[in-house]
KEZA-253607 format. One record per residue (C-alpha): residue in one letter; x, y, z. Coordinates in steps of 0.05 Angstrom, whole numbers. Layout:
BEGIN
REC  code    east   north      up
REC     a       X       Y       Z
...
***
This chain:
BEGIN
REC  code    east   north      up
REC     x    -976   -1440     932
REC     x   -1024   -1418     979
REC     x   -1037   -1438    1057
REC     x   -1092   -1475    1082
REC     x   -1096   -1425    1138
REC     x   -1111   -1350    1138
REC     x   -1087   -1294    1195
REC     x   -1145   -1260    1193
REC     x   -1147   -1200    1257
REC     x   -1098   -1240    1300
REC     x   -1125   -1315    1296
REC     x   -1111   -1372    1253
REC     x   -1175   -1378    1216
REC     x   -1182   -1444    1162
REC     x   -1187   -1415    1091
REC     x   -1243   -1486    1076
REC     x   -1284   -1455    1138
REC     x   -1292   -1385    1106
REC     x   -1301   -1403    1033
REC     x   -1366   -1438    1067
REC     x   -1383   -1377    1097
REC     x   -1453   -1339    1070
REC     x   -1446   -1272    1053
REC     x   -1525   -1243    1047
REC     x   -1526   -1223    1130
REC     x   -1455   -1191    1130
REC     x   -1432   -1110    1126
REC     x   -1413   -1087    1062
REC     x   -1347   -1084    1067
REC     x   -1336   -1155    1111
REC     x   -1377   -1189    1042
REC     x   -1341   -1159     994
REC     x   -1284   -1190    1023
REC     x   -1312   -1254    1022
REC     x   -1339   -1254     959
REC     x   -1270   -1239     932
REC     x   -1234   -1294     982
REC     x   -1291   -1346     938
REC     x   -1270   -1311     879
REC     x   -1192   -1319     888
REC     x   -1211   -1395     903
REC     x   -1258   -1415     838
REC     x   -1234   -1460     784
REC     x   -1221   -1403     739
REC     x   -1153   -1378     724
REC     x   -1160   -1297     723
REC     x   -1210   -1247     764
REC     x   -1252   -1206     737
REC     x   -1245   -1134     758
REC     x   -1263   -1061     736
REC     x   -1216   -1001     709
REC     x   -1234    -933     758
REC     x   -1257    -899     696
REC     x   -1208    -840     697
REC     x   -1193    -841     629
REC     x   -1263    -865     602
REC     x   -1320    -905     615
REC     x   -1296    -961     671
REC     x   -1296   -1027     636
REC     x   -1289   -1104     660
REC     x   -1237   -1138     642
REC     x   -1199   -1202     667
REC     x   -1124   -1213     703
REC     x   -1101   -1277     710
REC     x   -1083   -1297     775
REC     x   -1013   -1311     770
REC     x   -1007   -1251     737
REC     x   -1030   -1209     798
REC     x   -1003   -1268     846
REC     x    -932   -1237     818
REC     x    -959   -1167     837
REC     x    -980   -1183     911
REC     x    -904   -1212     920
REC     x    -869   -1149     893
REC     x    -898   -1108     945
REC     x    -885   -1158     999
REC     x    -808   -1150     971
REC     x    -811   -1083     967
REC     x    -848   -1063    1033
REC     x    -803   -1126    1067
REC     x    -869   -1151    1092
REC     x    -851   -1221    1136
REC     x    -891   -1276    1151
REC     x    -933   -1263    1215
REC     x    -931   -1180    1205
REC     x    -996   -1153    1218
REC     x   -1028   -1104    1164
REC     x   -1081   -1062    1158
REC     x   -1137   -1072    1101
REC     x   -1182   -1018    1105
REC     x   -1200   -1015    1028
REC     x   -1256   -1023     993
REC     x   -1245   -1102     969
REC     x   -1288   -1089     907
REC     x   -1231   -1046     879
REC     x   -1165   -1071     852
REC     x   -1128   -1036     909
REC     x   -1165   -1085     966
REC     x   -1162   -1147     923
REC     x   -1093   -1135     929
REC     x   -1088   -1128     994
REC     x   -1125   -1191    1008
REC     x   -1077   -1235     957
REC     x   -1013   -1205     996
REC     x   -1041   -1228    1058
REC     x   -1053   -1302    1034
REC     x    -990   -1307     997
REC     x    -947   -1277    1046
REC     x    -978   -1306    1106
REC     x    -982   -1241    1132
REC     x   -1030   -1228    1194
REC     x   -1096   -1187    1150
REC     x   -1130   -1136    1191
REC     x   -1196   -1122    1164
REC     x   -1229   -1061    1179
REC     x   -1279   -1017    1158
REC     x   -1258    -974    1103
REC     x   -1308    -909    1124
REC     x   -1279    -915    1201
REC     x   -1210    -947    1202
REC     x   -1184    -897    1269
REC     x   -1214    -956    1320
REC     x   -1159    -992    1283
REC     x   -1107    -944    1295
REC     x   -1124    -940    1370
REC     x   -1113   -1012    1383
REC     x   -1070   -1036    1345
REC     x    -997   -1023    1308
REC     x    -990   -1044    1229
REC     x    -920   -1059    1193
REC     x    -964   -1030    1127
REC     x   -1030   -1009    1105
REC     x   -1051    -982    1037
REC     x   -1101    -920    1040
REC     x   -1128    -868     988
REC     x   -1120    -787    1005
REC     x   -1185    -775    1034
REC     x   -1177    -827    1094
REC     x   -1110    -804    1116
REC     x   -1138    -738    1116
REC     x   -1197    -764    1160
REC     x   -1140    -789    1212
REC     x   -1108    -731    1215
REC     x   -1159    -677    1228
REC     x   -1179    -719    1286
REC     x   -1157    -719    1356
REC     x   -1084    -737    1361
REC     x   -1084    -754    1286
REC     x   -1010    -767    1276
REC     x   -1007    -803    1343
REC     x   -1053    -856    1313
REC     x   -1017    -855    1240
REC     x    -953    -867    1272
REC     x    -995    -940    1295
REC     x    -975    -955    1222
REC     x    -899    -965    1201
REC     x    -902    -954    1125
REC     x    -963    -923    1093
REC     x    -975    -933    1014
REC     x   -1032    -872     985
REC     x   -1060    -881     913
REC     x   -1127    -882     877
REC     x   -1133    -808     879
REC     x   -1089    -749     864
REC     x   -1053    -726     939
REC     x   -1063    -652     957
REC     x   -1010    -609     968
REC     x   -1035    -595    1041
REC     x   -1029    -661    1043
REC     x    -965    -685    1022
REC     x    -939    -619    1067
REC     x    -969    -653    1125
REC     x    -940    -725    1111
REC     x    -868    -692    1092
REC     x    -864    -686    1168
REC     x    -902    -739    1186
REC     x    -847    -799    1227
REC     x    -887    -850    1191
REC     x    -854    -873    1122
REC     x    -901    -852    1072
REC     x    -905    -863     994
REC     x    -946    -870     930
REC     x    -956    -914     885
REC     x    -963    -910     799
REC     x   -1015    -954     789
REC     x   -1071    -978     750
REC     x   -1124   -1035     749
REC     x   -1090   -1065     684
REC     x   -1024   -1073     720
REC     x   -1055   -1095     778
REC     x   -1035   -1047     824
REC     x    -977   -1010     828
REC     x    -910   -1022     780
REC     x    -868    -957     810
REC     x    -863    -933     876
REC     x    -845    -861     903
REC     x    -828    -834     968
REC     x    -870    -777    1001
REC     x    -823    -766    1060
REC     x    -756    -781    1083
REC     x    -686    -775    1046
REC     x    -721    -814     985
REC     x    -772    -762     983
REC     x    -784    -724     910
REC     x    -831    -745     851
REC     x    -794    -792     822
REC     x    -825    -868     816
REC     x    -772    -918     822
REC     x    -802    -982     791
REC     x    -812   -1048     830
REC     x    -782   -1117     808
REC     x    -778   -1141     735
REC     x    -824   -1076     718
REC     x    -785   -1026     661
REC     x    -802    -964     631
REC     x    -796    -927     569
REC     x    -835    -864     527
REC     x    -870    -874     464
REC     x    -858    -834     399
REC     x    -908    -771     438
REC     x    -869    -775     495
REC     x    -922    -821     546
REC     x    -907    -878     589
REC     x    -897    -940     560
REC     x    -898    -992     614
REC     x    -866   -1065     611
REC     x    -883   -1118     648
REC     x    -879   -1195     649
REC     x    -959   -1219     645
REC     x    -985   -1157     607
REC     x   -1013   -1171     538
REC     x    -967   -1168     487
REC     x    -907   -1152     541
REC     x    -932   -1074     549
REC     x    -984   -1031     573
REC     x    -986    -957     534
REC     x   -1012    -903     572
REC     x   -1038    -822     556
REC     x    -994    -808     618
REC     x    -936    -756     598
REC     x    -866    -769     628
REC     x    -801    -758     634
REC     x    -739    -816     648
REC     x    -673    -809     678
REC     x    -670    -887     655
REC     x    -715    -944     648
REC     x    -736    -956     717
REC     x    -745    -880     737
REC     x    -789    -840     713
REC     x    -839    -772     736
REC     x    -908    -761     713
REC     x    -908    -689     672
REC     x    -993    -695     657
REC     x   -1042    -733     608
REC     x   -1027    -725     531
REC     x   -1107    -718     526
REC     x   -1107    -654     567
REC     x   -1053    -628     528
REC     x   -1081    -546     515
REC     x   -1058    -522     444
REC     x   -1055    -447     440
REC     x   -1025    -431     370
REC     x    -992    -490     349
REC     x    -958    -486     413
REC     x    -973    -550     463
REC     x    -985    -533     539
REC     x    -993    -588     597
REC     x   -1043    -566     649
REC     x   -1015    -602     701
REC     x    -947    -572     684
REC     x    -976    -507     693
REC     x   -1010    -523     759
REC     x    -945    -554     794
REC     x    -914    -491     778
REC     x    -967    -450     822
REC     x    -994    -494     865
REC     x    -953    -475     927
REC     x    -970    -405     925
REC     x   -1047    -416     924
REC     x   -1086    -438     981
REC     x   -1149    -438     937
REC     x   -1164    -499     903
REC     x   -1156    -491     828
REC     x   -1136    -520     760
REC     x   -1121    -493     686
REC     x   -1173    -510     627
REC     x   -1188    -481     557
REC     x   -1236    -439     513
REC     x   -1239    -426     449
REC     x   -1207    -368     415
REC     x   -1214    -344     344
REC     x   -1148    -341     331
REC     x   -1103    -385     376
REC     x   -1156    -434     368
REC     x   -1148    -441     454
REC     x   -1132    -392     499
REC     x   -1116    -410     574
REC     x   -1160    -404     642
REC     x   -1163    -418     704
REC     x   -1219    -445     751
REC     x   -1224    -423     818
REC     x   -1261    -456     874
REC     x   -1302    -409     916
REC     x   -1345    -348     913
REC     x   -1310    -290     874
REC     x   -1264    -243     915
REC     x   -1226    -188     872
REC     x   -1173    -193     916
REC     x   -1164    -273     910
REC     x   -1166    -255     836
REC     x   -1110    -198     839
REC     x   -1066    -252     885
REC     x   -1072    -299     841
REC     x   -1057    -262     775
REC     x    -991    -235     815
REC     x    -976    -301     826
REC     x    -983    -327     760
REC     x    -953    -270     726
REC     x    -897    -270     772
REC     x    -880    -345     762
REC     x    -908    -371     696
REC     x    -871    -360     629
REC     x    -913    -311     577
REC     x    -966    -350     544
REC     x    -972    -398     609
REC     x   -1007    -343     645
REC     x   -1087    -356     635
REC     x   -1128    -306     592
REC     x   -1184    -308     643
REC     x   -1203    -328     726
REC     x   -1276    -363     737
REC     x   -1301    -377     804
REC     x   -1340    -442     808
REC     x   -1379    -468     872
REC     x   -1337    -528     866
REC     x   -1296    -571     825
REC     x   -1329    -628     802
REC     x   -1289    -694     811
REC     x   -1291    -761     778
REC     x   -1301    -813     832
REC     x   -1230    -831     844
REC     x   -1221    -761     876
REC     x   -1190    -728     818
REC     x   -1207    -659     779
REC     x   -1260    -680     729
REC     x   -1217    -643     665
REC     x   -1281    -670     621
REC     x   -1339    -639     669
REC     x   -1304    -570     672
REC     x   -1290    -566     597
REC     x   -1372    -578     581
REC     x   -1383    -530     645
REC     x   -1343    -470     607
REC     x   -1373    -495     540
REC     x   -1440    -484     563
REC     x   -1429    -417     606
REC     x   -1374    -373     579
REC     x   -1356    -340     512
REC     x   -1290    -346     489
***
C-alpha cells in the first residue's frame, strides 16, 4: 500500500534509508518526524497518540492504522491532492494534526515539505504549496509580517484547526485570494470528519462532512458522529449542534458549558457569536452563583478597566442580546487564560471568579 520511496523537500529519498536514520542529534521538530515515520513502519497495527485535553485530562489512546490510513485519503479526495503536488508540513508531528500530514504524504505520493513549525515564512518565500495545514496563531504570524498575504498566497488551499479562529482573523482570511477552511476534528477521529469554508462562495459555518463520515444529534441535542473504524460505529461528543441533514451540521457550543439561570439553559458561545463583532476587546460569558436563579450571567473582559469600554459594551449587549442574555456583571481580567490548544480556558475562569468575586 505504501511506496518504497518518499518525496521528502523535492528529492526522492528511500523510505529503508530513513527508517535507519538516528534521531538523538536532530532538531526537535525534524525527530519528531522521524520518530513517527519508525512509528508508522513497526509491526504493530495502530499508533499510539494523545487527545489535546480540551475536554479533560489528555489521555493515550491507540488508532489503528488503517483506520487513520482511510483518514489521510479523504483529505487527499477532498483537497484533490495528486501525486507529485508539493505540500507544506509545518506541524508539530507529535500531534495528531502532523501525523497526518506525514501519512497523506506517503500514501498519496505527494512531494512533503518539512519545515519548522515556529518559522514556516522561509517556506513561503521559496516555495509554492498546493496545501498546508496550520493552527490560528501561525497564520497570524504570516500575516503581521512583511508582505504577509504575498507569502500566504505561496499556498493554494490552506486548512486551520487545533484552536478556536479569531474573528480578526477569519475577517482577514474572508478576503484573503487563498482558499481557506477549517476543519471539525478530533484526535479520536483522526483528524478532521467535516470540512467548512472560511472564504469564497462556500463561505459560512456550516461543516459539510467528508467521505463515508455521517452525522446525527443525541437525545440533548450534541453531535453524534459516525464513522467506519470508530468503536462501536460512533463517536459521541459534549459539542452542541444543529443539522440541516446528516452530513451538515454547525457547532452551537459545549453541553458542559451550558449556564442555567432559573431553569432556563443558556449556551455561552451562543451568546458570544451574537456580540462578538461589535467588540474589539477580547471577551467571553461565564457564571456566578446567585441565591435565587442559582446562576446569573457575566462577562470577562480582557484588559485594564475603562468605564467607557464598560458603558460600550453594556450598549452593545443590551442593544443586541434578548433579556436574560444580557450579563448581570463586567470583570476586567489581565488576561484570559487558555488551555494549550489556544482556546478560552471556561474551567480556569470559573475557579478565577470562584475564588475572587461574590455572587
Amino acid at each position: 500500500m505504501f511506496p518504497s520511496f518518499f518525496l521528502l523537500n523535492g528529492e526522492k529519498v528511500r523510505l529503508k534509508d530513513l527508517l535507519c536514520l538516528k534521531a538523538e542529534n536532530l532538531l526537535w521538530w525534524k525527530k519528531e518526524f522521524l520518530e513517527f515515520l519508525k512509528q508508522w513502519y513497526s509491526a504493530a497495527d495502530f499508533i499510539t497518540v494523545h487527545t489535546s485535553g480540551s475536554t479533560g485530562s489528555p489521555k493515550e489512546i491507540c488508532l489503528k492504522k488503517e483506520f487513520v490510513a482511510n483518514s489521510a485519503i479523504r483529505t487527499i479526495n477532498y483537497f484533490h491532492l495528486n501525486e507529485g503536488d508539493r505540500v507544506l508540513h509545518c506541524l508539530p508531528t507529535r500531534y495528531i494534526a502532523g501525523k497526518l500530514m506525514i501519512v497523506r504524504a506517503l500514501i498519496g505520493k505527494i512531494d512533503l515539505y518539512i519545515a519548522d513549525p515556529s518559522d514556516p515564512l522561509y517556506s513561503l518565500e521559496n516555495y509554492d504549496f498546493e496545501f498546508a495545514a496550520m493552527v490560528p496563531n501561525q497564520v497570524i504570524k504570516i500575516l503581521d509580517s512583511t508582505d504577509g498575504e504575498k507569502k500566504l498566497q505561496h499556498i493554494h488551499q490552506l486548512l486551520l484547526g487545533g484552536s478556536s479562529i479569531p474573528l480578526s482573523l477569519e475577517k482577514r482570511l474572508s478576503l484573503s485570494l487563498v482558499l481557506c477552511y477549517v476543519g471539525y476534528a478530533m484526535t479520536e477521529t483522526a483528524t478532521h470528519i467535516a470540512i467548512c469554508a472560511l472564504n469564497g462562495s462556500d463561505a459560512g459555518e456550516w461543516y459539510s462532512c467528508m467521505d463515508n463520515v455521517k452525522v446525527e444529534l443525541s437525545d440533548k441535542g450534541c453531535l453524534k458522529i459516525y464513522e467506519p473504524g470508530l468503536p462501536g460505529g460512533f463517536l459521541q461528543t459534549t459539542d452542541l449542534a444543529e443539522l440541516k441533514d446528516n452530513s451538515t451540521f454547525r457547532i452551537l457550543g459545549r453541553s458542559d458549558n451550558i449556564i442555567i439561570l432559573g431553569g432556563i439553559k443558556f449556551s455561552p458561545e451562543l451568546i458570544e457569536k451574537k456580540i462578538e463583532k461589535e467588540i474589539s476587546q477580547s471577551f467571553m460569558i461565564s457564571c456566578l452563583s446567585h441565591e435565587n436563579l442559582g446562576q446569573q450571567l457575566v462577562m470577562i473582559i480582557e484588559g485594564s478597566r475603562d468605564e467607557g469600554v464598560k458603558q460600550n459594551i453594556e450598549r452593545i449587549c443590551y442593544g443586541m442580546l434578548d433579556k436574560y442574555e444580557v450579563p448581570r456583571q463586567f470583570i476586567f481580567i489581565c488576561k484570559i487564560p487558555q488551555t494549550p490548544g489556544g482556546k478560552p480556558d471556561r474551567s480556569a475562569v470559573k475557579k478565577y471568579l470562584l475564588s475572587n468575586f461574590k455572587s
